[in-house]
C-alpha positions as CSV (number, residue, x, y, z in Angstrom):
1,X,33.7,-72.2,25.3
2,X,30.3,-70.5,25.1
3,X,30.0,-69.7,28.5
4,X,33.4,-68.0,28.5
5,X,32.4,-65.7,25.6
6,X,29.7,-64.7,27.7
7,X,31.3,-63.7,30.5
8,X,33.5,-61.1,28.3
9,X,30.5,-59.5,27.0
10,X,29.6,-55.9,28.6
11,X,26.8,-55.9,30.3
12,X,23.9,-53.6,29.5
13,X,22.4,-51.7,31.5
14,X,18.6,-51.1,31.5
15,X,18.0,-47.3,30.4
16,X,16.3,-45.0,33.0
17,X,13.0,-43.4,32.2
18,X,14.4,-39.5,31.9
19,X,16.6,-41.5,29.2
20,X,13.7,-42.9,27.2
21,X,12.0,-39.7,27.6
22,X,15.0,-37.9,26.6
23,X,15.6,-40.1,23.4
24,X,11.7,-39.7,22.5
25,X,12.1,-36.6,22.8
26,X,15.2,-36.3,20.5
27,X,13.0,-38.7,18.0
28,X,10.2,-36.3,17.3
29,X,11.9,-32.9,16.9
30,X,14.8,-34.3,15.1
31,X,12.8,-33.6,11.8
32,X,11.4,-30.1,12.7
33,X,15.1,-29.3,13.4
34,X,16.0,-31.0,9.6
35,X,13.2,-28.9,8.3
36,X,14.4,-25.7,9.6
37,X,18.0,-25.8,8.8
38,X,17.3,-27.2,5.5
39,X,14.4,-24.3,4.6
40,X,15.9,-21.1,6.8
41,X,19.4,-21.5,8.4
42,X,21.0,-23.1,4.8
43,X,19.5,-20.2,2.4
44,X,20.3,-17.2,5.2
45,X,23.8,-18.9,5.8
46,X,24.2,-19.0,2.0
47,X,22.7,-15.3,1.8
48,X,25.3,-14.2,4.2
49,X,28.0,-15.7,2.2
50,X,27.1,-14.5,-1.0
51,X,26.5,-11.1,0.5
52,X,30.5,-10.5,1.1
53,X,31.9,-12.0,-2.2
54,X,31.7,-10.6,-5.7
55,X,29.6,-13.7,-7.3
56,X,27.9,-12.7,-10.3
57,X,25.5,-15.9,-11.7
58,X,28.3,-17.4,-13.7
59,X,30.7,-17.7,-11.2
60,X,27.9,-19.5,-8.2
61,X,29.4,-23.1,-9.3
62,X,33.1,-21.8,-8.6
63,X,32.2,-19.9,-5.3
64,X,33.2,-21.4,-1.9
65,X,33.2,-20.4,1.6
66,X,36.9,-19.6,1.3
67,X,36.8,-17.0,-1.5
68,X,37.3,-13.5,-1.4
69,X,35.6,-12.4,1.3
70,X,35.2,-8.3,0.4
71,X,32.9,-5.5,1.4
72,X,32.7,-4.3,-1.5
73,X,29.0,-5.3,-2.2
74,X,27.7,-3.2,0.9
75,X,29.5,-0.6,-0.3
76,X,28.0,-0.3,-3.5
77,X,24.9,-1.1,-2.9
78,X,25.2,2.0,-0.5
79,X,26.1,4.4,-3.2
80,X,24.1,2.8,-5.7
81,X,22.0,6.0,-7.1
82,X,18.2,5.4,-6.2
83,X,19.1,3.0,-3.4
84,X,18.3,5.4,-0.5
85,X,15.5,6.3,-2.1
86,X,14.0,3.2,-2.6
87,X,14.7,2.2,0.9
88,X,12.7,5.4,2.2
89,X,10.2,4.5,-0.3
90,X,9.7,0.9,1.3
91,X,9.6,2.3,4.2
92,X,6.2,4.8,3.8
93,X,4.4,2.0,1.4
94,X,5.4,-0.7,4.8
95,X,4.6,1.8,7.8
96,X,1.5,3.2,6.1
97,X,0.2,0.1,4.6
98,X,0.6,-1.5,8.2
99,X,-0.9,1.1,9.7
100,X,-3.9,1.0,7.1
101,X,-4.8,-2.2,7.0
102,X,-4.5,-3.0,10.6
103,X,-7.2,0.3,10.9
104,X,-9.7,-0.7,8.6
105,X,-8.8,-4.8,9.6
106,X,-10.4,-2.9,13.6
107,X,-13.4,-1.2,11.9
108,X,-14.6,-4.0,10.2
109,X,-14.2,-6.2,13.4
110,X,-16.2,-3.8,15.4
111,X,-19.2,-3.5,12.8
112,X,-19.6,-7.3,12.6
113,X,-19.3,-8.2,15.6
114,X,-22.6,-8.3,16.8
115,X,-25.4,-10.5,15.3
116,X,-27.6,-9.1,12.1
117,X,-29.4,-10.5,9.6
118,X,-26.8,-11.3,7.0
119,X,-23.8,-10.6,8.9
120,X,-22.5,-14.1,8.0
121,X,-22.4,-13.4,4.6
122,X,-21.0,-10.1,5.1
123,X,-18.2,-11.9,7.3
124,X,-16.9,-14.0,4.3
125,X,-17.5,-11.9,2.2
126,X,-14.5,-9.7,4.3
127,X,-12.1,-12.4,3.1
128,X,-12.3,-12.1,-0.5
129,X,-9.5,-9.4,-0.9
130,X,-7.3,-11.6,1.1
131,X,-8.0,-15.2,-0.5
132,X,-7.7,-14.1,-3.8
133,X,-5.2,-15.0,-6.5
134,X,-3.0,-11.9,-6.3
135,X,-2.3,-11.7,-9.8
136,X,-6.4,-11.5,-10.5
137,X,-6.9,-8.9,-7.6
138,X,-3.7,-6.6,-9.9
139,X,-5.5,-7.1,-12.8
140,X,-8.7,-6.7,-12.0
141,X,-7.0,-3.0,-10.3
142,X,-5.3,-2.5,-13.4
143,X,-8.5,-2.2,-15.3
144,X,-10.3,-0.7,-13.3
145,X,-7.6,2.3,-12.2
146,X,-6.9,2.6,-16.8
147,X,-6.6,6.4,-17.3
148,X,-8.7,5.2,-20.7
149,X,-11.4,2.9,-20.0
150,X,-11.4,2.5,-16.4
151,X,-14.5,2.8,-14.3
152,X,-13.2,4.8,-11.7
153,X,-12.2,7.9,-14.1
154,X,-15.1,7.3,-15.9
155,X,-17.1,8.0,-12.5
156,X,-14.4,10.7,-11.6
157,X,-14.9,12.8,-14.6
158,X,-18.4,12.7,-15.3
159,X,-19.8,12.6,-11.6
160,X,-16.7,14.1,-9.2
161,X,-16.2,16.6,-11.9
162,X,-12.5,15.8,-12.1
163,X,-10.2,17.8,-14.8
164,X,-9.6,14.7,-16.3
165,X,-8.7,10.9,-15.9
166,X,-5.9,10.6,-13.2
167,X,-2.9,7.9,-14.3
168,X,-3.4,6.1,-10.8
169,X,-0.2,3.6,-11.5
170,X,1.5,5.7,-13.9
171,X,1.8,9.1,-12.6
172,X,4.5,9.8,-9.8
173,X,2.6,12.9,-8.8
174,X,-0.2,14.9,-9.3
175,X,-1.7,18.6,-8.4
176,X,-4.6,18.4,-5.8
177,X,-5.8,21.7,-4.1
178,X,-6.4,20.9,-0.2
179,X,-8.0,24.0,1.6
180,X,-7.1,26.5,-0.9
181,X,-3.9,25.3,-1.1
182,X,-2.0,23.3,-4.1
183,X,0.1,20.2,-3.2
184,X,1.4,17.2,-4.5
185,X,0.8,14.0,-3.7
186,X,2.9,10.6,-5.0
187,X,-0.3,9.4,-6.9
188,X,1.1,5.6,-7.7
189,X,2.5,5.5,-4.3
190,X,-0.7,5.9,-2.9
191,X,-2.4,3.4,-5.0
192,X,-0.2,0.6,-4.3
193,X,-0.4,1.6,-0.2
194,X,-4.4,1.2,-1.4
195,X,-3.8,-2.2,-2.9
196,X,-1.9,-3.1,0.0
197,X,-4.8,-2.2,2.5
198,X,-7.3,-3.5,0.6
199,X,-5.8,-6.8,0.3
200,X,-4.4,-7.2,3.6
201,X,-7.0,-6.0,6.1
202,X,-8.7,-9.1,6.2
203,X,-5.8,-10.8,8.2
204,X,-6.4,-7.7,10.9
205,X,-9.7,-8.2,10.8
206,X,-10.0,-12.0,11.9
207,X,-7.2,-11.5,14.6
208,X,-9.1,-8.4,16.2
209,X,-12.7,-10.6,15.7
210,X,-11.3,-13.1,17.5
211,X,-10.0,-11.0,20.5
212,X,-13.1,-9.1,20.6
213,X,-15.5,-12.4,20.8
214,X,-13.6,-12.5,24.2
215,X,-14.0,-9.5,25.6
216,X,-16.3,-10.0,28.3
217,X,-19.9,-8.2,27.7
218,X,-19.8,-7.3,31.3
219,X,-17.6,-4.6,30.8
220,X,-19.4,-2.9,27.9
221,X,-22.8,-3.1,29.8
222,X,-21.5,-1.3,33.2
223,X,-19.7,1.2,30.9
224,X,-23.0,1.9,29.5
225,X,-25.4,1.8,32.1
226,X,-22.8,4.6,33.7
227,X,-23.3,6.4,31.0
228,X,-20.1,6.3,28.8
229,X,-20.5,6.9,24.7
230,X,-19.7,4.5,22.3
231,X,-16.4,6.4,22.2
232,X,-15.3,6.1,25.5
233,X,-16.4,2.7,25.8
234,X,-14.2,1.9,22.5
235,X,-11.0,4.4,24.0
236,X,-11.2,3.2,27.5
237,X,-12.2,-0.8,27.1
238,X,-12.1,-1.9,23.8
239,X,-8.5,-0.7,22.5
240,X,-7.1,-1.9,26.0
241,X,-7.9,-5.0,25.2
242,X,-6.9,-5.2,21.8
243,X,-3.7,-3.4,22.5
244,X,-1.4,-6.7,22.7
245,X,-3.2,-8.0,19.0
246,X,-3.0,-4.7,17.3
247,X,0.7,-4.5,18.5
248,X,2.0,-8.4,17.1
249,X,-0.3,-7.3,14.1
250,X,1.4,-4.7,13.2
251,X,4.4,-6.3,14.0
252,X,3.7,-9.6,11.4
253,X,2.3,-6.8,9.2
254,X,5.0,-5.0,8.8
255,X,7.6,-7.5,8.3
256,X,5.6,-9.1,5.4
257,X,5.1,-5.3,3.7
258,X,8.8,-4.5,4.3
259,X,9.9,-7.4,2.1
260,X,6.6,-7.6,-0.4
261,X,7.6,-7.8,-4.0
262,X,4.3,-9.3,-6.0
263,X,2.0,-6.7,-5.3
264,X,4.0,-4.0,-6.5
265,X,5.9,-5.4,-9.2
266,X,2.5,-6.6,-10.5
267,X,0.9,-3.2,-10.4
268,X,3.5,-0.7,-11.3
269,X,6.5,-2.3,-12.2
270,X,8.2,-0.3,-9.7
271,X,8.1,2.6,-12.0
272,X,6.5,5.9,-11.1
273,X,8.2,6.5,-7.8
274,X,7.1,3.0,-6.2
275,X,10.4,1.3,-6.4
276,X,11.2,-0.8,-3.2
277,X,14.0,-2.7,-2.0
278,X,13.0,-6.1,-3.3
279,X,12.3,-4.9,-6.8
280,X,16.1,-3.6,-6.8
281,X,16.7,-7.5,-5.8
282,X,14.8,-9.1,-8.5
283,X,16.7,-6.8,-11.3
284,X,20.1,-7.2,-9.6
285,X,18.9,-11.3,-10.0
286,X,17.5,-11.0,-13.3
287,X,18.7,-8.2,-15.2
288,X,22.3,-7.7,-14.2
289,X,22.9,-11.7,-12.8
290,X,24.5,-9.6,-9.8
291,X,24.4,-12.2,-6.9
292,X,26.4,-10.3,-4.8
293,X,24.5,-7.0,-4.8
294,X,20.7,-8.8,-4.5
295,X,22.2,-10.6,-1.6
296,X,23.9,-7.4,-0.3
297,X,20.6,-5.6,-0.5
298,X,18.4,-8.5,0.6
299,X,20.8,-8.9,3.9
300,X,20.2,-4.5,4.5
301,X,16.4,-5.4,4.3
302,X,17.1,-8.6,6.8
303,X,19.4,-5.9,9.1
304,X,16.4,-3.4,9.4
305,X,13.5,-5.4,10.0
306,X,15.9,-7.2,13.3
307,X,16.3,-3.6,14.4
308,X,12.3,-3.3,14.3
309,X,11.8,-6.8,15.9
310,X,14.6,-6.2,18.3
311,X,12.9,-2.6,19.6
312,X,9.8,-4.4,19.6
313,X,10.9,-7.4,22.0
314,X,13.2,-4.6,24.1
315,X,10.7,-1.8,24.9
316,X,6.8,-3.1,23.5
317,X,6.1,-6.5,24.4
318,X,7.4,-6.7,27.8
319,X,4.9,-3.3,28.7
320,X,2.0,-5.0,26.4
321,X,2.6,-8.4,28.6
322,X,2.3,-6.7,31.8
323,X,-1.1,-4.8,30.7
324,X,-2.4,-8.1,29.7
């Protein structure tokens, strides 16, 4: 009877090795895969959804994947007074705090990167700014920026004979004569696109370090023995090389800057003309439980920074890559 039972049992067949590999495979990135739809596909999915119903924050346990799937969000989100504005506002504090930081990130890289006496110190000193609690570093601004007590109008008015003190984070603009002429410049703005630099440079600057460690000093030492400047040898060797880094920095820059809330909420509030998109989310969240319109907005912010990634990936990384 045994033996008979046997003999009706399938035989298995031993698996191949491009099976085993292919099930080991399958073993390890099965988590990184649970990970990532748990942690980014589920909340943009959910985003999405949200983004084309009217949910307000009493109605999220009741909506479903097959409500009322409207426009109607978009829409008003679009004619929402001040949303244009904000958007063109997030725009100049992203592009010119990229653009900032990623500068100052290169000038510190080239100052240090040769040996001196101290220059270790100097070096970690540099990331300071960028490991710092960020609710410290706005404080720490805050005081020192106080139209009151502040150290920087007290050193304004009595040694840079200023007028009087300047309301850095309060004032929207101020009066500033520039070659005999008198414009006005969004004073807050600018502070916060100051924060922003200050505090993000050291990212830039360890990047560009890096790159520049391997630059080979051949290069550098044939440029000068023929005679180029420190100029030309910075325009016609240096920035070649750096080209690819300073491009996917400013790239990862500006993505972060484009969606940054902390800094500025912590700073000004939003108020004096430094209103960006994400502070419109939070008070959509918070003050008018809208989940619809913070979704809405926070899916506008997620269209234009794929339009920036996709024009980077299209026309400046395939011409950066064949430089390289």
């Amino acid at each position: 009877m045994s033996e008979r039972t046997d003999a009706r049992r399938p035989v298995r067949r031993p698996l191949t090795l491009a099976r085993r590999e292919g099930r080991a495979g399958l073993a390890f990135v099965t988590p990184t895969l649970v990970v990532v739809l748990a942690v980014v596909v589920v909340p943009i999915a959910w985003t999405v959804l949200l983004a084309f119903q009217r949910t307000r924050l009493v109605d999220l346990r009741t909506a479903g994947l097959l409500g009322r799937w409207t426009v109607d969000n978009l829409t008003a989100v679009l004619a929402s007074p001040g949303f244009w504005q904000a958007l063109t506002t997030t725009l100049v504090y992203s592009v010119a705090g990229t653009a900032a930081s990623v500068a100052l990130g290169l000038v510190a890289a080239l100052a240090l990167r040769r040996p001196f006496r101290g220059r270790g110190l100097l070096r970690s000193a540099m990331l300071l700014p960028y490991v710092a609690p960020v609710v410290a570093a706005t404080f720490v601004w805050q005081v020192a920026l106080d139209p009151q007590y502040g150290i920087v109008n007290v050193l304004g008015t009595r040694l840079l004979g200023w007028d009087g003190p300047v309301a850095f984070l309060g004032s929207r603009g101020d009066e500033v004569g520039l070659f005999g002429a008198t414009v006005t410049v969004p004073t807050a703005l600018l502070t916060v696109i100051a924060f922003e630099t200050w505090r993000y440079f050291p990212f830039a600057y360890l990047f560009l370090l890096a790159r520049l460690q391997a630059v080979p000093r051949d290069l550098e030492e044939a440029a000068t023995v023929d005679g180029a400047t420190p100029l030309q040898r910075l325009r016609h060797i240096l920035l070649p090389q750096l080209a690819p880094v300073i491009a996917l920095l400013c790239l990862l820059r500006l993505i972060v800057t484009f969606t940054k809330f902390d800094d500025v909420y912590l700073l000004t509030g939003g108020g004096a003309g430094t209103e960006v998109v994400a502070i419109r989310v939070y008070d959509a969240l918070t003050a008018r439980y809208d989940l619809g319109a913070a979704a809405a907005q926070s899916l506008l912010l997620a269209a234009v920074m794929a339009l920036v990634l996709g024009v980077y990936l299209r026309l400046l990384a395939p011409r950066l890559e064949a430089e390289d």
